[in-house]
GUVO-250652 format. One line per 8 residues: their letters; for each residue x, y negated, z of N, C-alpha, C. Coordinates in Angstrom, 2 decimals. Each point is the difference from the previous one (the first is absolute). Layout:
<atoms>
A> X Y Z X Y Z X Y Z; ...
</atoms>
This chain:
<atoms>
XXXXXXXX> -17.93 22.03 47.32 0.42 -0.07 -1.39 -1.23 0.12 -0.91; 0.00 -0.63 -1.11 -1.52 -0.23 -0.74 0.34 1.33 -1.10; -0.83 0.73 0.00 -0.06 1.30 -0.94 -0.12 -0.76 -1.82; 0.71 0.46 -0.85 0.22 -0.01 -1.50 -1.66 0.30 -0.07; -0.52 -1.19 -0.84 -1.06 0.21 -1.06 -0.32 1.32 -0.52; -0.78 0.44 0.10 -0.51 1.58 -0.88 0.46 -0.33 -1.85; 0.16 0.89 -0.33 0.36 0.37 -1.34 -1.19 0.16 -0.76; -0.77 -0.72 -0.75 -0.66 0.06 -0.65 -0.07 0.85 -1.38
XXXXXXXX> -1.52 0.81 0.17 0.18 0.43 -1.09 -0.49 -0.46 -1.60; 0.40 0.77 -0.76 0.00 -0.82 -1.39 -1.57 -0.18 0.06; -0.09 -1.70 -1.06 -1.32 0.25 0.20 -0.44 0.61 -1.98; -1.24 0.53 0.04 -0.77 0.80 -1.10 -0.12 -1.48 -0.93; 0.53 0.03 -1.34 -0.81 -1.16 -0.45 -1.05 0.65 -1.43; -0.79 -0.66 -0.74 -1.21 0.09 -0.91 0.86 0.65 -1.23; -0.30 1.18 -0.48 0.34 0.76 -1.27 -0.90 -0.59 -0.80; -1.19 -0.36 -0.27 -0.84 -0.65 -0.41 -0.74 -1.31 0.25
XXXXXXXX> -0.69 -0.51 -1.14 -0.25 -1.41 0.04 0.29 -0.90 -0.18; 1.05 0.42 -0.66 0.99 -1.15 -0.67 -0.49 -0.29 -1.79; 0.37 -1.14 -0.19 0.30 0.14 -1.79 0.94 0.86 -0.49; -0.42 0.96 -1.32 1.46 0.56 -0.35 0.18 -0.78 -1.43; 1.47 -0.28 -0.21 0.18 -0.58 -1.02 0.26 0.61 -1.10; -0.62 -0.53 -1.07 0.45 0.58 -1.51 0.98 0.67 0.14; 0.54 1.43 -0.05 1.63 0.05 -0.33 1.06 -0.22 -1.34; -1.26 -0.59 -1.01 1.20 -0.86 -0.64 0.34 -1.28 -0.01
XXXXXXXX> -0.56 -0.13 1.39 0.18 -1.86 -0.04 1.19 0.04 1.09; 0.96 -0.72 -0.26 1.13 -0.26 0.77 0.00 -1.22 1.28; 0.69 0.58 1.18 -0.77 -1.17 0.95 1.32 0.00 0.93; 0.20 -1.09 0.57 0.87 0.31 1.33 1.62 0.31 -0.74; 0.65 0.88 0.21 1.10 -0.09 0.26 0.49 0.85 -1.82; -1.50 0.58 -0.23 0.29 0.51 -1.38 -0.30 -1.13 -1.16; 0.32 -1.13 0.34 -0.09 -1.38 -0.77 1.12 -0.46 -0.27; 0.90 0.91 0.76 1.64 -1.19 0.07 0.47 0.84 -1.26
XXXXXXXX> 1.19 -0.39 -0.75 1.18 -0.21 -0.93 0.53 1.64 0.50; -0.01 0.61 -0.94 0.89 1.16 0.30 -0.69 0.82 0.91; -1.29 0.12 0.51 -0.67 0.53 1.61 0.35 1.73 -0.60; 0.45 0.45 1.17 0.38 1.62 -0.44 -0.64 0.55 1.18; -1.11 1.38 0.30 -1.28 0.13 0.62 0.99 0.75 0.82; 1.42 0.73 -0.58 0.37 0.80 0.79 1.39 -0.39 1.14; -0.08 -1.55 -0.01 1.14 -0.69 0.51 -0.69 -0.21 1.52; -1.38 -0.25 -0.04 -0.97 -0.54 0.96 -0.62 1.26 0.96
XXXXXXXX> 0.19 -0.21 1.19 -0.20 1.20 0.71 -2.22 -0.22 0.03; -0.24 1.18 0.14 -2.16 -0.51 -0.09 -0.07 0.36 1.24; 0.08 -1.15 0.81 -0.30 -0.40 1.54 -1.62 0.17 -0.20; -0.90 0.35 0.56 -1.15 -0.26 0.65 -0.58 -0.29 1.11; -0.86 -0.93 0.28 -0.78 -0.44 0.72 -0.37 1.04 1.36; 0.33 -0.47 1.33 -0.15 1.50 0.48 1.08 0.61 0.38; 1.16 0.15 -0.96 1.64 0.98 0.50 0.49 -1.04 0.89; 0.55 1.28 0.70 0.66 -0.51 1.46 1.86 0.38 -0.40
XXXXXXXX> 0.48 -1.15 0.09 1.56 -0.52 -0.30 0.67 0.74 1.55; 0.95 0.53 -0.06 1.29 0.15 0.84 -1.04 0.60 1.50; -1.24 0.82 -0.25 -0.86 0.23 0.92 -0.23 -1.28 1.06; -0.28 -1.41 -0.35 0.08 -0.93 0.46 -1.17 -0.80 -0.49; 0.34 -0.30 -1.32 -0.79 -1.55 -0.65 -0.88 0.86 -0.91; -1.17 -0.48 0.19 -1.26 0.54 -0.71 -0.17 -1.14 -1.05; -0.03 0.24 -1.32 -0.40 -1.05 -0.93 -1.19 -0.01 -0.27; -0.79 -1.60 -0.08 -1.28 -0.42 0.75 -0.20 -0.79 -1.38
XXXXXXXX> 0.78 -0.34 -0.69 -0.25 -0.95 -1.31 1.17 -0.18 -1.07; 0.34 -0.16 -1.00 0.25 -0.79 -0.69 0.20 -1.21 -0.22; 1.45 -0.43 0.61 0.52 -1.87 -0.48 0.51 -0.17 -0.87; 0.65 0.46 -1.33 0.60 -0.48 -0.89 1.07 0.97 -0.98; 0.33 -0.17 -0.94 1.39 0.98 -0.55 0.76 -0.78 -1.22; 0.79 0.20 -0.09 1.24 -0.49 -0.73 0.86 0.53 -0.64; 0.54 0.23 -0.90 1.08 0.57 -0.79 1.06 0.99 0.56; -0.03 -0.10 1.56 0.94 0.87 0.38 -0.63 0.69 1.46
XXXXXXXX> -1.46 -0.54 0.17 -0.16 0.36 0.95 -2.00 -0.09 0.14; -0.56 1.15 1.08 -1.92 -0.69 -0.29 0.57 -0.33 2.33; -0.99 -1.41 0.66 -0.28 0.22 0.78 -1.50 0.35 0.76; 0.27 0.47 1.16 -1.04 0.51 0.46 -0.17 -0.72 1.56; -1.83 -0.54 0.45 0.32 0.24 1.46 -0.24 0.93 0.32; 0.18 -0.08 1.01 0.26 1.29 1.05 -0.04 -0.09 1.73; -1.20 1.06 0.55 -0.32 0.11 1.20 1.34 0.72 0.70; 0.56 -0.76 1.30 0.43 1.36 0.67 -0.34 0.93 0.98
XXXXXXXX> 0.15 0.78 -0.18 -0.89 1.11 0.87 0.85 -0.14 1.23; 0.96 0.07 0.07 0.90 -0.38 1.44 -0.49 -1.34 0.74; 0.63 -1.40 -0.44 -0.32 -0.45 0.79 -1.33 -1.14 -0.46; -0.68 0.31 -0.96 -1.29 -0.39 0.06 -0.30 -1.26 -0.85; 0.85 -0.20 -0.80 -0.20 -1.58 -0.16 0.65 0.22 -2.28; 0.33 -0.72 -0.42 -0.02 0.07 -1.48 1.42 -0.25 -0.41; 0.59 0.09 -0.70 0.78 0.34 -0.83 -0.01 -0.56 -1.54; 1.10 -0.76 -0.80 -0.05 0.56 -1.37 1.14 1.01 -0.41
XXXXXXXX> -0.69 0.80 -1.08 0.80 0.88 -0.23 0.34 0.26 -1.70; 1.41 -0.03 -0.68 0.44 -0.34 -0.67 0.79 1.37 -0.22; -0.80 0.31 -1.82 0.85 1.41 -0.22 0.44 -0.12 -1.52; 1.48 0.48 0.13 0.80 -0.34 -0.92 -0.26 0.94 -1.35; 0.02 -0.57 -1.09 0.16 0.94 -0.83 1.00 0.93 0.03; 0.01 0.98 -0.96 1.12 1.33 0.33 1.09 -0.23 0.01; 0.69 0.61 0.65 1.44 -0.19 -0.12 0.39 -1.45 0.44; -0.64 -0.61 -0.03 0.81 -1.58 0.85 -0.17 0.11 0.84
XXXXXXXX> 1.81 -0.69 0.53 -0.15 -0.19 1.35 0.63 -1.96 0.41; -1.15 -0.10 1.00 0.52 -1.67 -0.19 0.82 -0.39 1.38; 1.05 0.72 -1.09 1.41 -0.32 1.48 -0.13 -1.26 0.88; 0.11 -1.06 -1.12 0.36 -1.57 0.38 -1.17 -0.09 0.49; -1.23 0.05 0.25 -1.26 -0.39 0.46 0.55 0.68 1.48; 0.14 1.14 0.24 0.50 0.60 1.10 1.06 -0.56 0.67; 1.02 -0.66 -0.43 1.14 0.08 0.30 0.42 -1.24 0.42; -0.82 -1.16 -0.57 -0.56 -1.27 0.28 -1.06 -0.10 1.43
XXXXXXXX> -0.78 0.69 0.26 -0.54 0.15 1.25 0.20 0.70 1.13; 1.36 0.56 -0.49 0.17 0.86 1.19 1.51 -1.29 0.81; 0.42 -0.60 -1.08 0.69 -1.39 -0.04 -0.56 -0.89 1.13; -0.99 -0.38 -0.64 -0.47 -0.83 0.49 -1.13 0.20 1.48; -0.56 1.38 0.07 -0.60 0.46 1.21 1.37 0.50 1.36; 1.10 -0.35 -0.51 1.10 -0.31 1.09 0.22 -0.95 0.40; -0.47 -1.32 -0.73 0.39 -1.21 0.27 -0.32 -0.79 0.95; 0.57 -0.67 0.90 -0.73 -1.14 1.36 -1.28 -0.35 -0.42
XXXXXXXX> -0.82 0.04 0.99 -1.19 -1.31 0.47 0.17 -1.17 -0.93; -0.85 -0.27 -0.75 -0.21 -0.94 -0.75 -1.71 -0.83 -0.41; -0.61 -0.70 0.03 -1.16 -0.08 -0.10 -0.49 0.25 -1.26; 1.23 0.01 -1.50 -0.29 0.25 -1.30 0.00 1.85 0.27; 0.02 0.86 0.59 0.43 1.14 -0.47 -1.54 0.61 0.41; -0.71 -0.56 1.03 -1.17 0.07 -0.16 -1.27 0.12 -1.55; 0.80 -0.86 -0.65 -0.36 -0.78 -1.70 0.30 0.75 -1.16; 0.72 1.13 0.27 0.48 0.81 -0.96 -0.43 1.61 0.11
XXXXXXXX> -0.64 0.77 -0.62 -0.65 0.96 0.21 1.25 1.18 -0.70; 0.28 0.62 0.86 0.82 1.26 0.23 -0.03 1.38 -0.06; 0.56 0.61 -0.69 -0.46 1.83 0.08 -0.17 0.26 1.82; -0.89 1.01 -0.05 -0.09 0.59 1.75 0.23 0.93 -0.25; -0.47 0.95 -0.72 0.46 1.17 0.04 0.45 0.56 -1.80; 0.86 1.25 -0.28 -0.19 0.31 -1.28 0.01 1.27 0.25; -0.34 1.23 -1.23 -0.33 1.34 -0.21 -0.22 0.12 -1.11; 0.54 1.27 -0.51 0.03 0.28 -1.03 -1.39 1.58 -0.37
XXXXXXXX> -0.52 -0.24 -0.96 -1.27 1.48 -0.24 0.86 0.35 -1.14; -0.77 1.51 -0.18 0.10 0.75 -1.41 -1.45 -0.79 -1.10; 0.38 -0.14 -0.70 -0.89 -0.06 -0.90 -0.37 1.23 -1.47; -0.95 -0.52 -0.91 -0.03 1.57 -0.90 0.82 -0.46 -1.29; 0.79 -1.09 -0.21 1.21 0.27 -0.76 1.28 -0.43 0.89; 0.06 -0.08 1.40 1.16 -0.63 0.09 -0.31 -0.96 1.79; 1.25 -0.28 0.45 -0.04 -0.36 1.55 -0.16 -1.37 -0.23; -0.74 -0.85 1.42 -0.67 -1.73 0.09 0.48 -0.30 1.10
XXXXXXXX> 0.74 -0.84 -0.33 0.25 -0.96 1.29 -1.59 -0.45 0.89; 0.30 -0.11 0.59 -1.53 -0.64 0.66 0.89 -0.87 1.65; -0.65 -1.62 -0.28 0.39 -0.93 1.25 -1.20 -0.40 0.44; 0.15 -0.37 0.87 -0.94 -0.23 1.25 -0.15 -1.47 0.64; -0.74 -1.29 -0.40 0.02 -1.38 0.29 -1.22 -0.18 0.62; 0.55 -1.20 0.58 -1.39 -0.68 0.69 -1.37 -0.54 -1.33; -0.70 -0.16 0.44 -1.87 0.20 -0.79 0.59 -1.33 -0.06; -0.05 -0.97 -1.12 -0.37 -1.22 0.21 -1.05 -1.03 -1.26
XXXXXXXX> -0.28 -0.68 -0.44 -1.30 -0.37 -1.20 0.71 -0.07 -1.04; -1.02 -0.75 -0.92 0.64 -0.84 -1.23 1.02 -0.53 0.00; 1.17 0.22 -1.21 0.92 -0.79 -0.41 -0.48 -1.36 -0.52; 0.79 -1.19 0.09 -0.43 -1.07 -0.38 -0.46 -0.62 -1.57; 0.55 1.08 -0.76 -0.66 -0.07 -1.80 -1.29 0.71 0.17; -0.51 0.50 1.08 -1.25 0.67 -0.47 -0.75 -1.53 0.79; 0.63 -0.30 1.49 -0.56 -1.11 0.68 -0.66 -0.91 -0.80; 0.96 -0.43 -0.55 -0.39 -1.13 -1.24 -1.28 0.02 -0.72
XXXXXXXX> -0.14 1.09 -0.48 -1.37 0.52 -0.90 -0.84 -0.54 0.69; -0.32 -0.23 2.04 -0.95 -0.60 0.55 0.14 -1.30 0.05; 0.89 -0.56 -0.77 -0.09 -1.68 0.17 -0.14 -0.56 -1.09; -0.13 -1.81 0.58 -0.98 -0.70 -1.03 1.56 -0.13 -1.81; -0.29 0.23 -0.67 0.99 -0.33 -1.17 1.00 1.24 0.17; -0.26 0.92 1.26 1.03 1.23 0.05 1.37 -0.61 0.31; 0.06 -0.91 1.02 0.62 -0.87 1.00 -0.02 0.15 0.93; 1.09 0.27 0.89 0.03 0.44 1.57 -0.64 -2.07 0.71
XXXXXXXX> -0.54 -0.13 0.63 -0.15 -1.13 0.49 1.22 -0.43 0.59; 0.30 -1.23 0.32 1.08 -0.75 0.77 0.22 0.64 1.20; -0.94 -0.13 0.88 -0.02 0.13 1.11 0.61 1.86 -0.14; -0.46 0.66 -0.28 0.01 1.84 -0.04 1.78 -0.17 -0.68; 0.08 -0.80 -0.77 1.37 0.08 -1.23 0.97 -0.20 1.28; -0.15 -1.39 0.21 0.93 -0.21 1.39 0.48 0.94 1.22; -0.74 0.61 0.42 0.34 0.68 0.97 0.26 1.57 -0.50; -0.29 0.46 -1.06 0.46 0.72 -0.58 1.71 -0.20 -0.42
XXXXXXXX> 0.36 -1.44 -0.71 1.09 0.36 -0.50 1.25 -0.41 1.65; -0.64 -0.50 0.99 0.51 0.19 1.32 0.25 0.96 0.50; -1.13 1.05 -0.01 0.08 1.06 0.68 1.30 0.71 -0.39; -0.15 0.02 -1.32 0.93 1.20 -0.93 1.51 -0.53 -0.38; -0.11 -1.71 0.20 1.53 0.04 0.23 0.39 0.22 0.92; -1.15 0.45 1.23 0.97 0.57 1.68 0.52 1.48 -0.15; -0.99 0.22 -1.04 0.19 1.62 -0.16 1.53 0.38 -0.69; 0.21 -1.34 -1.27 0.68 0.32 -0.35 1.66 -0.91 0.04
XXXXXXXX> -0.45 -0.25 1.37 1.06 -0.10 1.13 0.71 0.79 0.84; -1.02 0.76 0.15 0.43 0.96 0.92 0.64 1.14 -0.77; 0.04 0.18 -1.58 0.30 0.67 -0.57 1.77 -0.26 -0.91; -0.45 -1.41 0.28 1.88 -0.30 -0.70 0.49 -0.35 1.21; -0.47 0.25 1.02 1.31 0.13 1.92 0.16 1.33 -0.11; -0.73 0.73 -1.07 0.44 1.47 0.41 0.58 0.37 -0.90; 0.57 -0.81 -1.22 0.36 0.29 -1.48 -0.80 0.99 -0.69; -1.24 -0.82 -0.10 -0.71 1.07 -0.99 -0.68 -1.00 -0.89
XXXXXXXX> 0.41 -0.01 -1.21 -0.65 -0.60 -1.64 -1.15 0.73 -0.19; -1.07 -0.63 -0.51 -1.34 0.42 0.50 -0.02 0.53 -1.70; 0.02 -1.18 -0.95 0.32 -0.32 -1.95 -1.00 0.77 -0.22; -1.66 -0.27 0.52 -1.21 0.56 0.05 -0.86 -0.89 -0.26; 0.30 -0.86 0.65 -1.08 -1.40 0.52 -1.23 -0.10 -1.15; -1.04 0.20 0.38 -1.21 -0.45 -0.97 -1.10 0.04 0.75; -1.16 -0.24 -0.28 -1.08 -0.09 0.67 -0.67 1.76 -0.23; 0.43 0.45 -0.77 -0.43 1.18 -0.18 1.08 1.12 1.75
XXXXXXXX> 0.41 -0.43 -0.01 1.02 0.53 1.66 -0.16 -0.65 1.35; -0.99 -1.10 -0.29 -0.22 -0.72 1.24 -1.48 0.74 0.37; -0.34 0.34 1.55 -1.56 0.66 -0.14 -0.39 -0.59 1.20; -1.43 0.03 -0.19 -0.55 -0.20 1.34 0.10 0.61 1.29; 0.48 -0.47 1.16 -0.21 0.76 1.21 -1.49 0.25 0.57; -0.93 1.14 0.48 -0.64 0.16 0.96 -0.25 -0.08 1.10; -0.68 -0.74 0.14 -0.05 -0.10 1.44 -0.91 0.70 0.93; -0.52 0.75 -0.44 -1.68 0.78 0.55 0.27 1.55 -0.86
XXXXXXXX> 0.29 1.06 0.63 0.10 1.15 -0.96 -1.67 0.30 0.23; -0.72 -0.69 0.12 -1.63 0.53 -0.10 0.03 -0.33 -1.81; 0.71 -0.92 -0.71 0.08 0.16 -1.22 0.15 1.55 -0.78; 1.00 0.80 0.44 0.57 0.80 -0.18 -1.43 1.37 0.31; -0.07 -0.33 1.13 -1.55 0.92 0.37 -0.87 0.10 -1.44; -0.40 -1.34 -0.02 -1.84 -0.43 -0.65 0.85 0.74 -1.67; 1.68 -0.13 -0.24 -0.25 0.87 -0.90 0.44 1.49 -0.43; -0.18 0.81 1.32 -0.13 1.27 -0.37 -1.56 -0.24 0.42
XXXXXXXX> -0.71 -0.01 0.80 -1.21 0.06 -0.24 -0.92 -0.04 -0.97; 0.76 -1.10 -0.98 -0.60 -0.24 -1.24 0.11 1.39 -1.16; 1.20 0.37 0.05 0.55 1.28 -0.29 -0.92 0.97 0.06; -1.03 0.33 1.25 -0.60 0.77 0.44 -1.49 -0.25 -0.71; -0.59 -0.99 0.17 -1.19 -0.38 -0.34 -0.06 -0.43 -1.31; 1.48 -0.68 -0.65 -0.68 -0.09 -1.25 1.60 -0.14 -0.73; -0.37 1.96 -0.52 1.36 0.26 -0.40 0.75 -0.74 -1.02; 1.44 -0.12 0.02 0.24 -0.52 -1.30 -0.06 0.24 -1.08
XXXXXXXX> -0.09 -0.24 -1.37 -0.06 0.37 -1.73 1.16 0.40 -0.13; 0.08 1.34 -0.37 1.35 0.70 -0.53 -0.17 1.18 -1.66; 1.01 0.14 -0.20 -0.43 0.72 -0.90 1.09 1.86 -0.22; -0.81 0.67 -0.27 0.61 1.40 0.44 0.49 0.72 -1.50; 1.61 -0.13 -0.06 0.20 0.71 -0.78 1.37 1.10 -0.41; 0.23 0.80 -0.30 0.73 1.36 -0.18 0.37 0.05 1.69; -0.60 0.04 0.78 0.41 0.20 1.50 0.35 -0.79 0.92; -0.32 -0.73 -0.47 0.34 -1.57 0.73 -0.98 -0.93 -0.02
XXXXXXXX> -0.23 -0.84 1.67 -0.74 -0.88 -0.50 0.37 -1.71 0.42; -0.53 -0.85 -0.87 1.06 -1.54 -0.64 -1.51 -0.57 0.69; 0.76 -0.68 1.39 -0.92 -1.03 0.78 -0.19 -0.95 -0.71; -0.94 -1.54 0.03 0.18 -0.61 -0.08 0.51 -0.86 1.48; 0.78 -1.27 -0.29 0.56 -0.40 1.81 -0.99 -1.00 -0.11; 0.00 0.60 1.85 -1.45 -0.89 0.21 0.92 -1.33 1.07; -1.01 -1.29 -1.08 0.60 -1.48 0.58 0.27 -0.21 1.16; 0.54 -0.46 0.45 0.91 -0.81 1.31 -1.23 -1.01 0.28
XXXXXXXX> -0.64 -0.50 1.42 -0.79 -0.96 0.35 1.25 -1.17 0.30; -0.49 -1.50 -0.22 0.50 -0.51 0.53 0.80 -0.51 1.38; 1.14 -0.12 0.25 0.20 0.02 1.46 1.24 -1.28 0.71; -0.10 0.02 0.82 0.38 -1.99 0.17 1.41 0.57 0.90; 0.37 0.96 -0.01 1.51 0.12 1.22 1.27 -0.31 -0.86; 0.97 -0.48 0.89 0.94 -0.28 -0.73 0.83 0.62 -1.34; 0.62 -0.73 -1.11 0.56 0.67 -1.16 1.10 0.66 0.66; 0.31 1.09 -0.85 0.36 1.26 0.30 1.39 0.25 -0.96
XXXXXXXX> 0.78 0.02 -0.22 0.90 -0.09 -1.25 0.39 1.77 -0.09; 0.04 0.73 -1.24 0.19 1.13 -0.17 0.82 0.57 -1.23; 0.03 1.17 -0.32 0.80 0.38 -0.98 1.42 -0.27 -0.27; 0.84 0.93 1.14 1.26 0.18 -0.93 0.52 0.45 -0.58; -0.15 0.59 -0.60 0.36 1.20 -1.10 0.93 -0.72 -0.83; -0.06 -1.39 -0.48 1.00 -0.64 -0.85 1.47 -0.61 1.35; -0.04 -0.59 1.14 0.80 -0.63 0.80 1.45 0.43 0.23; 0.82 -0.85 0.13 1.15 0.51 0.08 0.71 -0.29 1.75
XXXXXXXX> 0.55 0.23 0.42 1.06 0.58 1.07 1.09 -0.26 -0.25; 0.52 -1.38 0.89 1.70 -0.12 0.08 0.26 -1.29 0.21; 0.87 -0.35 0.40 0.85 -1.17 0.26 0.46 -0.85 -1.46; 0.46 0.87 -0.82 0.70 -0.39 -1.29 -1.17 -0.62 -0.43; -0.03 -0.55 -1.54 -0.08 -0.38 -1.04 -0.47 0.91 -0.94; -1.13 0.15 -0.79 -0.85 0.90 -1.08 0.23 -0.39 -0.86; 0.12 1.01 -0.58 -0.46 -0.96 -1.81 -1.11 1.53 -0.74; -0.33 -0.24 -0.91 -0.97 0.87 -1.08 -1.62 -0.67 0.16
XXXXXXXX> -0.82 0.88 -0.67 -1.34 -0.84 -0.41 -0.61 0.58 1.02; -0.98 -1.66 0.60 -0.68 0.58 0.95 -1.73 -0.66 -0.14; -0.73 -0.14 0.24 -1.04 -0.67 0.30 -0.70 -0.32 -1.25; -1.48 -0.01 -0.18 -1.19 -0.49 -0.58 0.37 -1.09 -1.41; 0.00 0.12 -1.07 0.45 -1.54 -1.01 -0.52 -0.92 1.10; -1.21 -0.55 0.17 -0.12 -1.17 0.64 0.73 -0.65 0.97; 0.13 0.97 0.91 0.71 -0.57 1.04 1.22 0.44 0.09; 0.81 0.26 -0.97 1.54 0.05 -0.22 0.65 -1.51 0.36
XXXXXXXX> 1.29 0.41 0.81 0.90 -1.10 0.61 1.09 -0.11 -1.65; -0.24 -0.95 0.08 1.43 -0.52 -0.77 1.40 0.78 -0.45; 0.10 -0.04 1.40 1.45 1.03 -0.37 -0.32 1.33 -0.21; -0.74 1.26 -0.39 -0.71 0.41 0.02 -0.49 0.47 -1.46; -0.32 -1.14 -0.79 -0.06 -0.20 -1.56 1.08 -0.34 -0.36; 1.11 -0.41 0.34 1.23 -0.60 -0.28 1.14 1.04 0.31; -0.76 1.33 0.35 1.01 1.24 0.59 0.69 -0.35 1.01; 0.49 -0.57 1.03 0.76 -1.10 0.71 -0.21 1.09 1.32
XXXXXXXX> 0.77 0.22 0.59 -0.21 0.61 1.88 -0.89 -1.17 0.32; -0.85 0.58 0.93 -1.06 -0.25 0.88 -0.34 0.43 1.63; -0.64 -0.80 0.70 0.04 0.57 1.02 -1.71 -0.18 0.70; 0.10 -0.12 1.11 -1.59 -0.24 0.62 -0.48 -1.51 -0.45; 0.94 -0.82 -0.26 -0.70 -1.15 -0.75 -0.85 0.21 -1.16; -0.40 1.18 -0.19 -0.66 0.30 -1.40 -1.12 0.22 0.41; -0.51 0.46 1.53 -0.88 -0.06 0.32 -1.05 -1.54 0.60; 0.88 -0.55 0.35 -0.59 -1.37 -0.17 -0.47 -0.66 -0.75
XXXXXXXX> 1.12 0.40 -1.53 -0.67 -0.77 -1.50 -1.60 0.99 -0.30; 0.15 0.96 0.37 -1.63 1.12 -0.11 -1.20 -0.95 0.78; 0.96 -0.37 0.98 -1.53 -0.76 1.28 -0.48 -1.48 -0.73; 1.47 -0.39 -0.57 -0.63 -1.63 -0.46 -0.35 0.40 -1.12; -0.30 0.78 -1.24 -0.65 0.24 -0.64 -1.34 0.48 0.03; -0.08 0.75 0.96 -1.84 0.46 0.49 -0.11 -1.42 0.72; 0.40 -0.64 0.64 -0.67 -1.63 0.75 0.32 -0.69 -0.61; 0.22 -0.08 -1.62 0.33 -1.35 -0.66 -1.43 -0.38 -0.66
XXXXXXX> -0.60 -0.90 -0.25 -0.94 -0.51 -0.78 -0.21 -0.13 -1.34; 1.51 0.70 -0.67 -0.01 0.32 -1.37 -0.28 1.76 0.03; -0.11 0.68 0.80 -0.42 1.32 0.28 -1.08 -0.10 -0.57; -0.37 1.54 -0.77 -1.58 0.19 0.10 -0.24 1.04 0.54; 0.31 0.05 1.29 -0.49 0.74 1.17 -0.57 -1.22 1.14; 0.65 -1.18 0.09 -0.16 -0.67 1.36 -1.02 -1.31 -0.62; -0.24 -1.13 0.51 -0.54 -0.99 -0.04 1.38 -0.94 -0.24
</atoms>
């Protein structure tokens, strides 16, 4: 029988050497509409999650949530890790993957990135959801920024909007309305977690710019490298569950279905009108 991997211990990262930022200059997540300092739990660089996931960097934050990667000390390999502002809890994100992580063998379910684990911390105003996903790159609105006119190419567009209607195949055999669809929810897959390595290392040698203030300190997220593995479809927090017929407001102005703006019940066909709108040529996301 092959003996369990040793448990790694946390590793030490740089208290110093970093930029510190103005603290009256607003950055990161204290930029958004309404940002409240005490809704946001002050994760640092370094804390070890659920005595498990060591956070190694800074990927991103959002209105209801900052993410983090994350080393695991168990079984050795990376993590993203996603912590909720206070008091929310994102049932349907949960409740949708625990749905759908029952569901048959499918080659789309591969394509859709899933809670693995969830846990809840104390925080110093209040309790955080905290979920547990696979590491994967850039979403496809940041993709863009690397192309020529900020145009996915043909060739990349194509097999992208292939991939993700398998994904999101496998998701209306299981009755699940995605009413997400954007390029901002589609992400790159990895294929090499040596990506994931080169950036806690970077972490180490050349800390990130943060800025330290009333007890807290506001990372900046450090960029995603480019990476060529298959698109990844994510975020359910909006999706619905059921056999029936929906109706109420769902999805992005742009890529709103018809019935939809017209108040009208709707169903997973709304996710299709989302796909031919990101692959239409009157898009200004696609070519």
């Amino acid at each position: 029988m092959t003996s369990a991997a040793p448990f790694l211990p946390p590793r030490k990262f740089p208290t110093t050497g970093f930029v510190k930022i103005d603290p009256v200059e607003k950055i990161e997540e204290e930029s958004l509409p309404f940002y409240d300092a005490e809704k946001y739990y002050p994760a640092r660089i370094g804390e070890v999650f659920a005595s498990r996931y060591q956070v190694v960097s800074k990927l991103g934050y959002g209105m209801s949530s900052t993410a983090w990667l994350c080393r695991d000390l168990r079984d050795h390999g990376y993590n993203t890790l996603k912590i909720c502002i206070r008091d929310q809890r994102p049932d349907q994100e949960i409740a949708v993957s625990d749905h759908l992580d029952k569901a048959s063998d499918h080659f789309g379910k591969g394509l859709v990135r899933l809670v693995l684990e969830q846990f809840n911390i104390p925080g110093p105003s209040g309790t955080h959801t905290c979920l547990i996903y696979q590491p994967l790159g850039m979403n496809f609105t940041e993709l863009q920024q690397f192309c020529s006119d900020s145009k996915l190419p043909d060739d990349l567009l194509q097999r992208s909007v292939q991939l993700t209607l398998i994904s999101l195949a496998f998701l209306h055999e299981n009755d699940v309305v995605h009413t997400d669809i954007s390029t901002n929810n589609i992400l790159q897959g990895v294929q090499d977690s040596e990506v994931f390595r080169q950036i806690e290392e970077d972490e180490v040698s050349r800390p990130i710019a943060r800025k330290i203030t009333d007890g807290r300190e506001i990372y900046f997220s450090r960029p995603l490298p480019l990476s060529g593995g298959l698109p990844v479809l994510s975020d359910f927090g909006e999706a619905r569950i059921g056999k029936s017929k929906h109706r109420g407001d769902i999805m992005p102005g742009i890529y709103r279905a018809p019935e939809v703006i017209l108040d009208m019940e709707w169903d997973e066909k709304v996710d299709i009108w989302s796909m031919g709108v990101m692959a239409s040529s009157n898009s200004p996301y696609c070519p």
